[in-house]
C-alpha positions in Angstrom: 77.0 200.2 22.3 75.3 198.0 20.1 76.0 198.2 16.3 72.9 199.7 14.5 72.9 197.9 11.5 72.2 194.4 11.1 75.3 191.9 9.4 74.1 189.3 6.5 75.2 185.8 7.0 78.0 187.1 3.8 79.8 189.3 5.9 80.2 187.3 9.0 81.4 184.4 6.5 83.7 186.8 4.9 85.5 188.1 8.3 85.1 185.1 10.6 85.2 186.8 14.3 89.0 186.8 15.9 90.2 187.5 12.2 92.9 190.1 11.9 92.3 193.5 9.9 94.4 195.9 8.8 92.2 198.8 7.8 92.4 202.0 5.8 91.1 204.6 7.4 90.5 208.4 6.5 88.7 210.6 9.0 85.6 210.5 7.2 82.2 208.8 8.4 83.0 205.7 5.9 85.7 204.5 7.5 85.2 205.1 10.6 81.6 203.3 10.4 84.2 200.6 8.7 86.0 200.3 12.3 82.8 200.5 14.3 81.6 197.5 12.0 84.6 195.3 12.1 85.2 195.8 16.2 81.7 195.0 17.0 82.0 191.5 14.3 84.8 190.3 16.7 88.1 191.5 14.5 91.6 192.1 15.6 91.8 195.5 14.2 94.9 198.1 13.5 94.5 200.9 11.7 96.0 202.6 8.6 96.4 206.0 7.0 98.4 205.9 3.6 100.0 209.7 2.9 99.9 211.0 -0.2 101.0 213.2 -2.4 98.7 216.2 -0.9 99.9 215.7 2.9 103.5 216.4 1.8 102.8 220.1 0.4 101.7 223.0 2.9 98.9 223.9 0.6 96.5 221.0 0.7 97.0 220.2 4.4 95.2 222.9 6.1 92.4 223.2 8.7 89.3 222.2 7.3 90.8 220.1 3.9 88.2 217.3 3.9 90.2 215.7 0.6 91.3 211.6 2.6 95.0 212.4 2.9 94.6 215.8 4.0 97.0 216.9 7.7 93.2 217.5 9.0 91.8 213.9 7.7 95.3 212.8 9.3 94.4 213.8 12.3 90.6 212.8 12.6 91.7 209.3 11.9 93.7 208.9 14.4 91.2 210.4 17.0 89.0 207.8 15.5 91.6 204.9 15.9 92.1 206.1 19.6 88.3 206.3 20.6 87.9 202.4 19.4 91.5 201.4 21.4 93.1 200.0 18.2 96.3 201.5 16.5 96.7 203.6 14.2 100.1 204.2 11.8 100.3 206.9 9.0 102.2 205.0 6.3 104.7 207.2 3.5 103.6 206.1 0.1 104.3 209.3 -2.1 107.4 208.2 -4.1 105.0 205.6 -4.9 101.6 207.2 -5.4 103.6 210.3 -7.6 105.1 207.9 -10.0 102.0 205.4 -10.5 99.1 207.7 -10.2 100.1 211.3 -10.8 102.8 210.8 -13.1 100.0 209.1 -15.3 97.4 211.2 -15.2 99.5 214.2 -16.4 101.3 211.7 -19.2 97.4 210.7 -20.0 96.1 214.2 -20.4 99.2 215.0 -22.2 97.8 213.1 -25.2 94.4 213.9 -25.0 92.4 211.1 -23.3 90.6 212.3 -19.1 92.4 209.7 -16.6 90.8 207.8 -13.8 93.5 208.0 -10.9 91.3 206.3 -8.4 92.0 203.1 -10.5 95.4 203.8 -10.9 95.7 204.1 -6.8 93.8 201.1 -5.7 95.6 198.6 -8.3 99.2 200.1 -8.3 99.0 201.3 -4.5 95.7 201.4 -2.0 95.8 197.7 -1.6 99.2 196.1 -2.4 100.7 198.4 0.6 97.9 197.6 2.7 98.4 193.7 2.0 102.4 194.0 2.7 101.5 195.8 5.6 99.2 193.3 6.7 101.8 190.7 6.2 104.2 192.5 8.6 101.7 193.0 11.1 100.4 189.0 10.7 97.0 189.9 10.0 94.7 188.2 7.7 93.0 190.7 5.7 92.6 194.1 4.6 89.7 196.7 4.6 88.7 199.7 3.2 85.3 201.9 3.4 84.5 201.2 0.0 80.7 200.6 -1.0 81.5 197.1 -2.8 81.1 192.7 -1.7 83.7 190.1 -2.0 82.2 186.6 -1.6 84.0 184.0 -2.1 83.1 180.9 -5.1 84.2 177.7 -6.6 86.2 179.8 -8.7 87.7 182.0 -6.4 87.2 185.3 -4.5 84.6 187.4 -6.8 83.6 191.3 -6.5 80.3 192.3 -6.4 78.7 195.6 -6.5 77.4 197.5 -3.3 73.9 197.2 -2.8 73.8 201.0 -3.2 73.8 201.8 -6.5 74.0 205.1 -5.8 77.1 204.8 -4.1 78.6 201.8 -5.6 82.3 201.8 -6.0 82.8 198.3 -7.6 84.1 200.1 -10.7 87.3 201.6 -9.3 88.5 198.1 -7.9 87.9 196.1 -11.0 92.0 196.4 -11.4 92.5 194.3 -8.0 94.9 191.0 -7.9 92.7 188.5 -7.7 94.9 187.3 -4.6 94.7 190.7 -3.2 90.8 190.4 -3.6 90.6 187.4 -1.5 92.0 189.1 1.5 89.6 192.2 1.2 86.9 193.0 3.3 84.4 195.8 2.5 81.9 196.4 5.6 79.5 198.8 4.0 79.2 197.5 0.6 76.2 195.7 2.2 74.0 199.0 2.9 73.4 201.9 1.4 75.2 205.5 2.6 72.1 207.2 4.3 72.2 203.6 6.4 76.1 204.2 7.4 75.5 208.3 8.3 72.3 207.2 10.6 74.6 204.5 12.2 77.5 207.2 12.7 74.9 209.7 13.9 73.6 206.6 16.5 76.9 205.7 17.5 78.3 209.4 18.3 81.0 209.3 15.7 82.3 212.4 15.1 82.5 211.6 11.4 78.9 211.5 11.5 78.7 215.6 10.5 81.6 215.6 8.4 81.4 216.6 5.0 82.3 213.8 2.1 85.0 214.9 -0.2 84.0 214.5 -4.0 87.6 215.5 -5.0 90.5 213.4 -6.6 93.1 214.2 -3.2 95.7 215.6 -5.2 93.4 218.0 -7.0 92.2 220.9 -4.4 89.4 223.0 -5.6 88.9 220.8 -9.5 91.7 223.0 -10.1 94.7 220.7 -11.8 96.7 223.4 -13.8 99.5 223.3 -11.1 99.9 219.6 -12.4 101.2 221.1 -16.0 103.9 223.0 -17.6 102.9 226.2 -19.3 102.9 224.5 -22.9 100.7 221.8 -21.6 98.1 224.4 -21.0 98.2 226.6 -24.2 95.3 227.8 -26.2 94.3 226.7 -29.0 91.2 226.4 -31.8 87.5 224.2 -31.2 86.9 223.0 -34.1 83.9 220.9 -35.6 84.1 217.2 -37.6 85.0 219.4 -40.4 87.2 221.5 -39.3 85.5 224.7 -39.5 86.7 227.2 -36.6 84.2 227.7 -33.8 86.0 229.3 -31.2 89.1 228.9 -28.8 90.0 226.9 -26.0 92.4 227.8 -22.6 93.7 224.2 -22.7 93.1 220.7 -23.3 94.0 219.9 -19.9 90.9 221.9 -19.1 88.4 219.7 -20.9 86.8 216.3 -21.3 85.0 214.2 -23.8 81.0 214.7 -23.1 81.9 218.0 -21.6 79.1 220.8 -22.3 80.2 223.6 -19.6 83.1 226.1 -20.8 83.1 225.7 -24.1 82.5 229.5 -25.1 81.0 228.4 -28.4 77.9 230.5 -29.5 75.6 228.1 -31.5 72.2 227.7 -33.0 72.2 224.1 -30.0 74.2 223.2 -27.4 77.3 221.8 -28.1 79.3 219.3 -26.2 83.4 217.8 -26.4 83.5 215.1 -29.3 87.0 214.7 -28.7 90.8 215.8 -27.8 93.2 216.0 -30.3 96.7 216.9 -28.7 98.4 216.7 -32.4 96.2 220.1 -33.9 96.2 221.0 -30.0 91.9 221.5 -30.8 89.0 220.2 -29.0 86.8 218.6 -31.6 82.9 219.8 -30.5 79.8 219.1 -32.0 76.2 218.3 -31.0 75.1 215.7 -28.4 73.8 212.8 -31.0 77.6 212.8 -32.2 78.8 211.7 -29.0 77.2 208.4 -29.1 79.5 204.9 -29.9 78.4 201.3 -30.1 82.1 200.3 -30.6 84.6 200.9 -27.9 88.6 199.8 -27.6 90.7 198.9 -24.7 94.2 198.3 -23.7 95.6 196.8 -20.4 92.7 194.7 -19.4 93.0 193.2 -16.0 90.6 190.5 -15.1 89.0 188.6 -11.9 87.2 186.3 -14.6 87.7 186.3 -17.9 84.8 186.8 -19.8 83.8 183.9 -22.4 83.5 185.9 -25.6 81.1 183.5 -27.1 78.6 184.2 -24.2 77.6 187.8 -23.7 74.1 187.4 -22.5 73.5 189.3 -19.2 77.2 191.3 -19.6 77.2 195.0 -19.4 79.7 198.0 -19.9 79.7 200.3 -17.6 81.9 203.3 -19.2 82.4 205.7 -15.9 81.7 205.2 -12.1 77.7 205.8 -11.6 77.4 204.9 -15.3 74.6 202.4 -15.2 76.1 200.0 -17.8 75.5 199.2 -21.4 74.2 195.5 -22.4 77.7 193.9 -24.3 76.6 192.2 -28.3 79.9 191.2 -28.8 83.4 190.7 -27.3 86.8 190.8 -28.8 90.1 189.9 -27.2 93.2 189.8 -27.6 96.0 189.2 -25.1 95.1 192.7 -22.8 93.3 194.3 -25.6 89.6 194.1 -25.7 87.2 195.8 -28.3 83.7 195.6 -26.9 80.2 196.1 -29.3 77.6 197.5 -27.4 73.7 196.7 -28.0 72.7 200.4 -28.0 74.6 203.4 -28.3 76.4 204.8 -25.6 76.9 208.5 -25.0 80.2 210.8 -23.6 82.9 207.9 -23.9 85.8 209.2 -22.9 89.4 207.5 -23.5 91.3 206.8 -20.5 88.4 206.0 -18.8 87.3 202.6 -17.7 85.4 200.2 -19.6 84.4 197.7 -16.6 83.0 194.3 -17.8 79.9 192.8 -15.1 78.0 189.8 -15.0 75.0 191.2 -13.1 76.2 192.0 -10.0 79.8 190.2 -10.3 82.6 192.8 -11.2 84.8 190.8 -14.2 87.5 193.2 -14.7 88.5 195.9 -17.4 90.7 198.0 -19.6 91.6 201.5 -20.2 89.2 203.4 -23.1 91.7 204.3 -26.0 89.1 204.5 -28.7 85.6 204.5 -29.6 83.8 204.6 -33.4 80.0 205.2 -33.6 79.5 202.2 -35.8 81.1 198.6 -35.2 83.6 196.9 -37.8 80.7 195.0 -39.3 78.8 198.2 -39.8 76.0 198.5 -37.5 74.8 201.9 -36.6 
């Protein structure tokens, strides 16, 4: 059958037919649209399932997990990999994933700041197995389902945003090698998700009814208290700027700056997180003007092109994933540390987040969010 969707000149150039792929694959209708995509460009293509943490514990592999590492995603990608006649391995990376993604985001909530492990995965694991992999295998390049554009410039390989912006994942590969980004492919960051679901529905994929998971994999149900010791998870006292004593909280590991939900707090107006404070174990609250910051610092900045601080016309800040971005007044750097001023407050900035630097569409890179003041050094409000 004929693809459904039409490929833009950047795609074919990108993945010149009779190029080798190895791609990630997960069961679910974006990969497997992924593998419909590269077969019908012309691509050499084997197949890839990284496990996890989750697929090693009896718990998060049952019938009907939809989480991508899951014994039943597992399964559905290889039924995928077997319909298309290309191979499929299931490759062991838990030692691995445990001590650089889950490791950290216990340490991380340990001290009060809300981890992103989805960065954590694709910079420390995702795509450094899949391009040793690759290498093994002899294959040119690797591929993911991820809604995001690598074109390649005078200056090297640059990643762009999906043309989704509803589903744009640009954000979470900011951390990428920028020799690892020249070897990526991303199919489907050139259309939008209902696009790729209609495509799966045309072609008779059976991913085409399967439900997306929205859950970090090694997180069933939201629920991440297993993660913790009991001491990590003790109550303690919400308290305002001030201090005064507005109620109690079941844990910090239980909340996140920006957070409204679950707080408990009877008040005259809603009241949100402000902040974490692991010292007093208390989560700071207050009302939802006192989460807004013009002034936010980072530490271990990773760049694809380093931003010229004397030029931020036309940067923005985007502070989460689906976070539409803040324009940027002024830069700071120094070696990985970057303090960024932004041209209008921004609201719910939560440390150990990512601040991700873009030059319209062109992803530069990032840091992780330690700490954010609602006025600038200079002042400004």
């Amino acid at each position: 059958m004929t693809f459904p969707l039409p490929f833009p000149q950047d795609l074919h150039d990108a993945v010149p037919s009779g190029s080798g792929v190895l791609l990630g694959v997960s069961g679910g209708v974006d990969s497997s649209v992924a593998l419909a995509a590269l077969t019908a460009l012309g691509c050499r293509v084997h197949t890839v399932t990284l496990k996890n943490f989750c697929t090693s514990e009896g718990a998060f592999g049952g019938e009907g997990n939809t989480s991508c590492c899951s014994l039943d995603a597992i399964d559905a990608a290889r039924r995928q990999a077997a319909a298309a006649g290309v191979a499929h391995w299931v490759a062991n990376v838990e030692e691995r994933f445990r001590e650089r993604v889950i490791e950290p985001f216990v340490d991380e909530y340990r001290v009060g700041r809300t981890p992103n492990p989805c960065v954590g995965c694709n910079t420390w694991v995702r795509f450094p197995e899949l391009i040793r992999r690759a290498d093994q295998l002899g294959l040119e390049f690797v591929a993911t389902g991820h809604y995001a554009r690598r074109l390649d410039g005078p200056q090297g390989p640059r990643l762009l945003r999906g043309v989704d912006p509803a589903k744009d994942q640009a954000y979470f590969l900011h951390g990428l090698e920028p020799t690892h980004l020249a070897r990526c492919v991303f199919p489907l960051g050139w259309w939008t998700k209902p696009q790729v679901r209609e495509a799966a529905a045309a072609l008779g994929l059976e991913s085409a009814r399967r439900p997306e998971s929205q859950e970090i994999c090694f997180v069933p149900d939201d629920d991440r208290t297993f993660l913790f010791d009991e001491a990590d998870g003790r109550p303690g006292d919400i308290v305002d700027r001030a201090g005064r004593l507005l109620g109690r909280h079941r844990g910090l590991v239980h909340y996140t700056v920006g957070q409204r939900r679950g707080l408990g707090v009877a008040a005259g107006e809603p009241l949100y997180v402000l902040e974490l404070d692991p010292v007093r174990n208390a989560v700071v609250a207050g009302t939802q003007d006192e989460l807004d910051v013009v002034s936010v610092r980072c530490d271990g900045c990773r760049w694809l092109r380093r931003p010229d601080v004397e030029r931020t016309a036309g940067l923005t800040a985007q502070i989460r994933h689906r976070h539409p971005g803040h324009a940027v007044a002024a830069l700071r750097l120094d070696g990985d540390r970057l303090t960024a001023d932004l041209a209008a407050p921004a609201r719910g900035v939560a440390p150990g987040q990512f601040l991700v630097l873009a030059d319209g569409d062109e992803i530069l890179g990032g840091g992780r969010i330690l700490a954010t003041s609602p006025t600038t050094p200079g002042g400004r409000a």
